[in-house]
N, C-alpha and C positions, 0 to 999 in steps of 0.2 A: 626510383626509375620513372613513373608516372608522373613526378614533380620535373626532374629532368625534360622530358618529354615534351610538357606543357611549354615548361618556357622555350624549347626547341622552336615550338611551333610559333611560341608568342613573340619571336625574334625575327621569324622569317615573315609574319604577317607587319611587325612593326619594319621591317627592311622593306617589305614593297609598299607597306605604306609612303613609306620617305619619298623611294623611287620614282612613286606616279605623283607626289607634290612635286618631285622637282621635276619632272619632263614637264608638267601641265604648267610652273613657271616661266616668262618670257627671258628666258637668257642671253645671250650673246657670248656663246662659249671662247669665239676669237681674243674676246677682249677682257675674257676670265685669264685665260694662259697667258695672253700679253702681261696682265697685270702680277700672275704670279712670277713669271720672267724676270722680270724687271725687278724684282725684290734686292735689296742692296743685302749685299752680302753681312753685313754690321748688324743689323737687325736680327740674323740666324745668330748670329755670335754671340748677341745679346740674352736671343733666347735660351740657348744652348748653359750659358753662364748664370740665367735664373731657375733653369730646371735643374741644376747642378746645388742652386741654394734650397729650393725644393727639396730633396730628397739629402739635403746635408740635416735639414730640420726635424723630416721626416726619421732621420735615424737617431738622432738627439733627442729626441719626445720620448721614441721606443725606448733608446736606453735608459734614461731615466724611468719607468715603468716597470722595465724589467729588472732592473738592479733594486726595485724597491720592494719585486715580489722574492726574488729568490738570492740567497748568499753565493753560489756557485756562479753568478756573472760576474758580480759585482769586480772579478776580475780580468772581466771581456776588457779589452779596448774597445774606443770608441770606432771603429777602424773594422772590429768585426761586425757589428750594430749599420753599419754605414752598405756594406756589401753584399748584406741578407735583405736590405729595405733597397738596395735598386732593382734586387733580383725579387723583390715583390711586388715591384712595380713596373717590371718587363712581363712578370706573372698577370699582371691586369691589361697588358694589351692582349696578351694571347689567350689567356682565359673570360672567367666572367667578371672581371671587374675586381671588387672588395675581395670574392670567394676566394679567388687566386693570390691574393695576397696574404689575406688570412692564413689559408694552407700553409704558404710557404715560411712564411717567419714562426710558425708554428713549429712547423715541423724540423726546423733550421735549428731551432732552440732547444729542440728534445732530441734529434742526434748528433749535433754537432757540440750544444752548449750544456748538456742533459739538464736540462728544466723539464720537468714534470710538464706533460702537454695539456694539461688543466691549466696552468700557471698559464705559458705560453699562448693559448688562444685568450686568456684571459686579460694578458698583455695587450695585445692586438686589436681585441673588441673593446677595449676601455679607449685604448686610441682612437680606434673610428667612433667613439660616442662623444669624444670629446672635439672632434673633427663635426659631426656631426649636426651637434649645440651652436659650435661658430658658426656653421653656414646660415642655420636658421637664425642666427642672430642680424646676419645681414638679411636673407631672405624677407624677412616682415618689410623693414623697411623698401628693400628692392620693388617689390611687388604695391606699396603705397603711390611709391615712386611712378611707378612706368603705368598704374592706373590714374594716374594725375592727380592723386591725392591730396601729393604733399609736395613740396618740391624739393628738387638733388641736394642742398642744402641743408633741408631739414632730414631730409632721410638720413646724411651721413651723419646728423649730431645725434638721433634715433638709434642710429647702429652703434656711436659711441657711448650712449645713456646704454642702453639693454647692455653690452660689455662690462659693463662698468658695475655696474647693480648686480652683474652674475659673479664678477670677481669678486665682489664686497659680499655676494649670500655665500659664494663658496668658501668666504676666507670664516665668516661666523657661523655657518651649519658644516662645514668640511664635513665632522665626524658622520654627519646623518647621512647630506649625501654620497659618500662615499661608501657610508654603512648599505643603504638601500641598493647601490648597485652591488655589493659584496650579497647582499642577500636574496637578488634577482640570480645570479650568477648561479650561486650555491645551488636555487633551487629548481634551476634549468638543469645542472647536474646528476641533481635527485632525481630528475622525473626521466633524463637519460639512460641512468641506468637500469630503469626495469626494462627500456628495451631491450628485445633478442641479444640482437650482434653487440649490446653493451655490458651484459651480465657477468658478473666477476672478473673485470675487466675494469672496472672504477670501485677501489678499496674504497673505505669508507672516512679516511683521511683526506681523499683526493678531492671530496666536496665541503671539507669545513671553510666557514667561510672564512673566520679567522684568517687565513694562509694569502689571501688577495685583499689586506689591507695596505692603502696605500697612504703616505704621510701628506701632512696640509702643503710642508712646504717642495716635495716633490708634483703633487697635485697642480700647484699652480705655475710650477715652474712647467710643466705638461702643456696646460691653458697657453703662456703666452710665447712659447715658440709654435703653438697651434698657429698662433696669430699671426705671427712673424713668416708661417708656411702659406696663410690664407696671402699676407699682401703680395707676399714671390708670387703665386697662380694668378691675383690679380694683375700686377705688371706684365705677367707674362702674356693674357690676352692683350694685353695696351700695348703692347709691343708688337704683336701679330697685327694689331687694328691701324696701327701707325707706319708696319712694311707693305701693307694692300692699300695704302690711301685712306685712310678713314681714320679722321680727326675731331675727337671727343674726348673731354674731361677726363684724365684718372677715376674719379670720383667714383663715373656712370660704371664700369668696369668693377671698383673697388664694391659697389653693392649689389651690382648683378652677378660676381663670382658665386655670390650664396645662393641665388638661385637657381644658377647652371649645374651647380656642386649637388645638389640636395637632387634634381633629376638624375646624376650617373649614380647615387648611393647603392642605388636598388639596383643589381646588374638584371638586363636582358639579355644582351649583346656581347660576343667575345671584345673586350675594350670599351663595350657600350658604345661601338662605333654609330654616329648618327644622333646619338641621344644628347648630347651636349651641342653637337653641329647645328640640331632644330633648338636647342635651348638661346642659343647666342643668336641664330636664327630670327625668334621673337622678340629678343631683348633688342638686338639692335634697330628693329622695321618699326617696333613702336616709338626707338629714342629718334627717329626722322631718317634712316637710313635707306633711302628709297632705290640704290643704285642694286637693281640684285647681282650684276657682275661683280661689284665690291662685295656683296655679301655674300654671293659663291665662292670668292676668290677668299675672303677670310675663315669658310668653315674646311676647306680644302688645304691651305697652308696653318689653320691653327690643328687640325690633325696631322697633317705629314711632319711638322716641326714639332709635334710633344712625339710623336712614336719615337720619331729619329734621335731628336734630345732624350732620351728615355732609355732607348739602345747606346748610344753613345756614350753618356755619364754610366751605364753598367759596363760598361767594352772597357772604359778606361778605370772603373774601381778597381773590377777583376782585376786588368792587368795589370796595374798594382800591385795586389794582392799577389799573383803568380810569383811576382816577380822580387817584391821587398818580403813577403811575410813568409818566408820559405817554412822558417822554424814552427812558426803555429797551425799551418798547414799542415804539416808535417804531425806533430801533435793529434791535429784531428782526425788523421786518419789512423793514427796509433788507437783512439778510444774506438774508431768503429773495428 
């Protein structure tokens, strides 16, 4: 509750913080609305079609994960994977971010899929870890980059060097590191359970570690549609930068997603509203972008276009789902 609390407070102080930077910036709100106005409708459609390959990835990663912890998926379709990872990432505008995601594929997979909810979080936190790793693999070079270090160029063969060497430690250490996150896991479980509200409530099966081994070649197949999700989020701000008028390289985008990504990790915020707004904020005022109408107008349309893309691609899986998968639906309400 106390933990709750704190960040209650540490959200509403980082909210007014935002608030009084941007009242104390010289804006021209006239010509912030003109410019979102004027947005060509092809650019939403655009967007709408990369957040769509977003969360096609996103359920592609998990199912691979989860089919490698537990034999009882392995006869999900990819279809049920697909409609629990949108409604976990409607979970993250409306709740805290990661937390609301977590929960809910979590908890998706122990009453609807009955995975052991050890397994299940256990799924979910190895995706965000490996989510994780990628950003900061752009992040180094990002932050070289926009401190003038190095230039765009070298940053992005930086970001393909560190990929590359991680691919190649994890294809000859797989078992270790794999083992050490099985064995972090385990013993985050052991120490859960002497809590109160956890006792006799986690058998002593439910923490071997054994049980969340994962394979080298599911592992890496994990890693490179990570990748494949990281470039969809980077096109997708280069697309929001290019419907407000603002014209710069793939590149700049392609290594500052890491560093925008690695600020919402950590939720304060229901959606973390704000926290990436001031991320792309920074990134773009240091790469010359001195217009702050453009730069209102793109932290204002790259929010209203991932919520709306976000509701959208879940509105249209469900109904889907309602509508063709009567029979497993159907099913799933028979086990609860």
């Amino acid at each position: 509750m106390q933990i709750k609390k704190g960040r209650t407070i540490g959200g509403l102080l980082l909210s007014g913080l935002l608030i009084w930077i941007v009242s104390r910036l010289d804006i021209d709100w006239q010509e912030v609305i003109r410019i979102i106005l004027t947005i060509d409708p092809l650019f939403i459609c655009v967007g709408y079609l990369l957040m769509f390959g977003v969360f096609f990835c996103a359920a592609l990663r998990w199912m691979l994960v989860v089919k490698e912890l537990d034999t009882l998926a392995r006869n999900r379709s990819y279809f049920y994977f697909l409609r629990y990872a949108v409604l976990g990432g409607v979970s993250e505008i409306l709740f805290l971010g990661a937390l609301g995601n977590i929960g809910v594929k979590s908890m998706a997979l122990k009453i609807d899929g009955q995975v052991p909810l050890t397994k299940g979080t256990y799924s979910v936190l190895f995706d965000q870890l490996i989510t994780l790793l990628i950003n900061t693999f752009f992040l180094i070079p990002a932050c070289l980059f926009l401190a003038k270090m190095i230039s765009l160029a070298q940053g992005v063969w930086l970001a393909a060097t560190l990929l590359l060497l991680f691919f190649l430690l994890f294809w000859v250490c797989n078992r270790f590191m794999i083992g050490s996150v099985m064995w972090l896991y385990s013993v985050a479980l052991q120490a859960l359970a002497f809590l109160p509200f956890a006792k006799n409530r986690l058998p002593e099966q439910a923490t071997r570690k054994d049980q969340f081994a994962i394979s080298r070649a599911a592992s890496l197949k994990v890693f490179l549609v990570a990748i494949m999700k990281y470039f969809l989020l980077a096109a997708f701000s280069f697309t929001v930068a290019l419907a407000v008028g603002i014209s710069l390289p793939f590149s700049i985008f392609l290594l500052s997603e890491g560093a925008v990504m690695t600020l919402v990790t950590f939720p304060i915020l229901p959606g973390n509203v704000g926290v990436s707004e001031a991320g792309w904020y920074g990134v773009l005022s240091l790469v010359g972008i001195s217009s702050q109408a453009s730069l209102m107008a793109f932290m204002i349309t790259s929010r209203l276009l991932f919520n709306l893309s976000v509701l959208l691609v879940g509105f249209t899986v469900w109904l889907i789902h309602f509508l063709c998968f009567r029979e497993e639906r159907e099913s799933a309400e028979l086990r609860l």
